[in-house]
Structure formats: structure tokens, C-alpha cells
ZALOMAR-883938 format. One record per residue (C-alpha): x negated, y negated, z negated. Coordinates in nm, 3 decimals, decimal comma, always signed. Layout:
<rs>
R      east     north        up
R         X         Y         Z
...
</rs>
This chain:
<rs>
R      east     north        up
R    +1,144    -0,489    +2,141
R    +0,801    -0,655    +2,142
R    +0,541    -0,620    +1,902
R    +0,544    -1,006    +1,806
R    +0,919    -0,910    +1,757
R    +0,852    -0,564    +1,533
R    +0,583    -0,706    +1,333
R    +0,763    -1,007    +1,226
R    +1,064    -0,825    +1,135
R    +0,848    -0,611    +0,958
R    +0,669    -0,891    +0,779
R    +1,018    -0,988    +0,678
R    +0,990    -0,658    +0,439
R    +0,823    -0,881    +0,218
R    +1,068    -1,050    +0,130
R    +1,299    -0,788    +0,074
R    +1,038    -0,594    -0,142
R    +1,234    -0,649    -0,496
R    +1,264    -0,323    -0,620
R    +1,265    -0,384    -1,023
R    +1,245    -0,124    -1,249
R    +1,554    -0,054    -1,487
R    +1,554    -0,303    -1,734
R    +1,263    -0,495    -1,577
R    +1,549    -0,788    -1,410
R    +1,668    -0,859    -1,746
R    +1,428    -1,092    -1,844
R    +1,242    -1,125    -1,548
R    +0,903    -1,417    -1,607
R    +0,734    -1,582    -1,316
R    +0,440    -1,435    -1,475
R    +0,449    -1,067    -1,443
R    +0,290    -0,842    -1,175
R    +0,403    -0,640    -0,911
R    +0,777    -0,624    -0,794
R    +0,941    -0,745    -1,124
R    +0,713    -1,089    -1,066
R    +0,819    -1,122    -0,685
R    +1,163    -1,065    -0,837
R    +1,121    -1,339    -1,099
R    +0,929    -1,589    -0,824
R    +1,263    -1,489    -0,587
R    +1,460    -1,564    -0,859
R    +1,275    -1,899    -0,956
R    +1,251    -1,997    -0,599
R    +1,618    -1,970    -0,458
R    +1,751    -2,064    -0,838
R    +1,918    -1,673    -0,857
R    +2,171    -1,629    -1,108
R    +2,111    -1,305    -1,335
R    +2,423    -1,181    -1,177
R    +2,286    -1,231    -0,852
R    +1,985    -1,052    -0,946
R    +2,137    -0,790    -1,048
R    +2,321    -0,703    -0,788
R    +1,997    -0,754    -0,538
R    +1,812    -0,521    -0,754
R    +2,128    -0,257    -0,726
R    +2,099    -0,291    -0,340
R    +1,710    -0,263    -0,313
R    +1,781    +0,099    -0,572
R    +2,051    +0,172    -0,321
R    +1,803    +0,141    +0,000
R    +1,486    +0,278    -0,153
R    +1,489    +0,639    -0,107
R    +1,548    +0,607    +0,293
R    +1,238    +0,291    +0,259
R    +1,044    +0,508    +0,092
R    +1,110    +0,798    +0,326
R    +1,036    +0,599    +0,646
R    +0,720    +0,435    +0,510
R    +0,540    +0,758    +0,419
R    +0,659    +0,887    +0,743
R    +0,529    +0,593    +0,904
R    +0,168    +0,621    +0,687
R    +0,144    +0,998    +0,827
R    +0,233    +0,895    +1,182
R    -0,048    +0,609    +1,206
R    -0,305    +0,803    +0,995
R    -0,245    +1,047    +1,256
R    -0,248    +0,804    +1,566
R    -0,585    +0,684    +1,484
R    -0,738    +1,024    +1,402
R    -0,589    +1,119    +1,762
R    -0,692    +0,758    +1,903
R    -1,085    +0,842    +1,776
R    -1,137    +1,201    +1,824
R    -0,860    +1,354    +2,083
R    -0,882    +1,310    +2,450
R    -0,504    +1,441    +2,471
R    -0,370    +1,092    +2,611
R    +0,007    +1,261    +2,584
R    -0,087    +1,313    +2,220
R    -0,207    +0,973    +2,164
R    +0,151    +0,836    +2,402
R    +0,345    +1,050    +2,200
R    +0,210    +0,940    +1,851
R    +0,242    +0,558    +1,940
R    +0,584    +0,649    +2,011
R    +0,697    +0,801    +1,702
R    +0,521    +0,509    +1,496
R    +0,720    +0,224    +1,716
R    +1,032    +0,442    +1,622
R    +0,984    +0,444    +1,255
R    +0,883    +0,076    +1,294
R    +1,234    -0,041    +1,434
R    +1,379    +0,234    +1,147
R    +1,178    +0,022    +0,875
R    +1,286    -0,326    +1,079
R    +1,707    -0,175    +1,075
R    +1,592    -0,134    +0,687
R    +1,508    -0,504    +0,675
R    +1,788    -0,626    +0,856
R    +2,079    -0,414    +0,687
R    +1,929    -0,563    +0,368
R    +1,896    -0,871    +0,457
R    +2,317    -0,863    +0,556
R    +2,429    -0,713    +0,255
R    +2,290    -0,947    +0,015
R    +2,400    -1,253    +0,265
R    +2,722    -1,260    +0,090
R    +2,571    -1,254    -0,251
R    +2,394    -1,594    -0,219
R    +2,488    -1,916    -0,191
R    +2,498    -2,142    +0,213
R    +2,199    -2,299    +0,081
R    +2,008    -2,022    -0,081
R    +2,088    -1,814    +0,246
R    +1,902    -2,126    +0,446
R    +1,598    -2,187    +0,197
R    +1,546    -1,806    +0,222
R    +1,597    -1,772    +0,597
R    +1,342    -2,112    +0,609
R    +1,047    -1,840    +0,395
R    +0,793    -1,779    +0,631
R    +0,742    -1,369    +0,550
R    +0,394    -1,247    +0,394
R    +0,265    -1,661    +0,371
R    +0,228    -1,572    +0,006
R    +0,014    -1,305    +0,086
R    -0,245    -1,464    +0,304
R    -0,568    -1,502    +0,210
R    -0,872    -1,768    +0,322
R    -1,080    -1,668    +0,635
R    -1,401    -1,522    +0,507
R    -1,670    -1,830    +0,507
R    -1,897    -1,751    +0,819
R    -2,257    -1,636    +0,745
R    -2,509    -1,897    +0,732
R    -2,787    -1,852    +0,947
</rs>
């Protein structure tokens, strides 16, 4: 798998980040923070049904302790990686490392994808298209820094 490959799969996690607290999909506002407003904006922007958000929100419950597992597994791993990458002249090490954090990268990326095919049956033909047409993490981008004047 390339890296183009693995970090756009990953960026996909994005989309898929909709864990809502209990309670918190009930009335869900485009205005709140954090997940329960990315749930509300998901909501809002493929025209969800509560029912529909309900049962995402069950799946995303269902899937979070192995997500959660991985991704502090994965934050160890690369903390680790560049300590070793800096400091170590043990190039096995350093081999070894980046191995381990492309595994738990395509674990994360299986994550995505099993999600992505289990809510599939919950949505709609076209609210299956208008999310496969999302471009993952656009909402997150930010402007280029202006460039120092000299």
C-alpha cells in the first residue's frame, strides 16, 4: 500500500469521527463543538434521519474501543519513531519502528473501511454518493500562513 494510499484512507477517519456522547444525538444543533457538532453538520449535510443517526452513533460506540486502542498505540509507536529517528543510530530500530507504525496505520485504515461498509446499508443511493463525493479533512484545512514581508 502506498503512503498517498494510507494517508488518504486515513484522512477518510474524518469522516467517520462521529462518536456522540449518550444523549448528545438526540437533539443534535449545527452549532455545537466537538463530535456531537460534526454529528449534527453530518446530519445536516447528507439530510440524516434521527433513526439513521442513531444507529451511526451505535456503530461508531461499537468500533471505539479497538479505534481508541490502535490510535494510542499508534501515538506511542511514532512518538517513539522520531525519538529513535533523532537520537538512535540503531537503523534496525528506526526499520523496525516505521514498520510497526505502517501496521497500525493499515489497522486504523481496516477501521475506516469496516465502518464505512456497515453504515453503507443504513443510508440512502444518494446519501452513499454525496458522502463518497466528501473530500476527507477539506473542513479542516486551514489558509497558508501569509509569507513574511521583507
Amino acid at each position: 500500500m502506498t503512503r498517498t494510499r494510507i494517508v488518504s484512507a486515513l484522512m477518510l477517519g474524518a469522516v467517520l469521527s462521529l462518536t456522540v456522547p449518550a444523549g448528545a444525538a438526540d437533539t443534535p444543533t449545527a452549532g455545537q463543538p466537538g463530535r456531537a457538532g460534526m454529528m449534527a453538520r453530518m446530519q445536516q449535510f447528507l439530510g440524516l434521519t434521527d433513526d439513521q443517526v442513531s444507529a451511526i452513533v451505535a456503530l461508531r460506540q461499537a468500533q471505539a474501543p479497538a479505534r481508541k486502542q490502535v490510535w494510542q498505540a499508534m501515538r506511542d509507536a511514532r512518538s517513539t519513531l522520531r525519538t529513535l529517528a533523532l537520537t538512535g543510530d540503531d537503523q534496525a530500530a528506526i526499520e523496525a519502528k516505521t514498520a510497526e507504525v505502517q501496521q497500525l496505520q493499515a489497522e486504523m485504515l481496516a477501521l475506516n473501511v469496516k465502518m464505512l461498509q456497515d453504515m453503507a446499508p443504513l443510508l440512502t443511493q444518494e446519501q452513499r454518493e454525496k458522502l463518497a463525493s466528501v473530500k476527507p479533512w477539506a473542513h479542516r484545512r486551514r489558509p497558508a500562513p501569509a509569507a513574511p514581508s521583507s
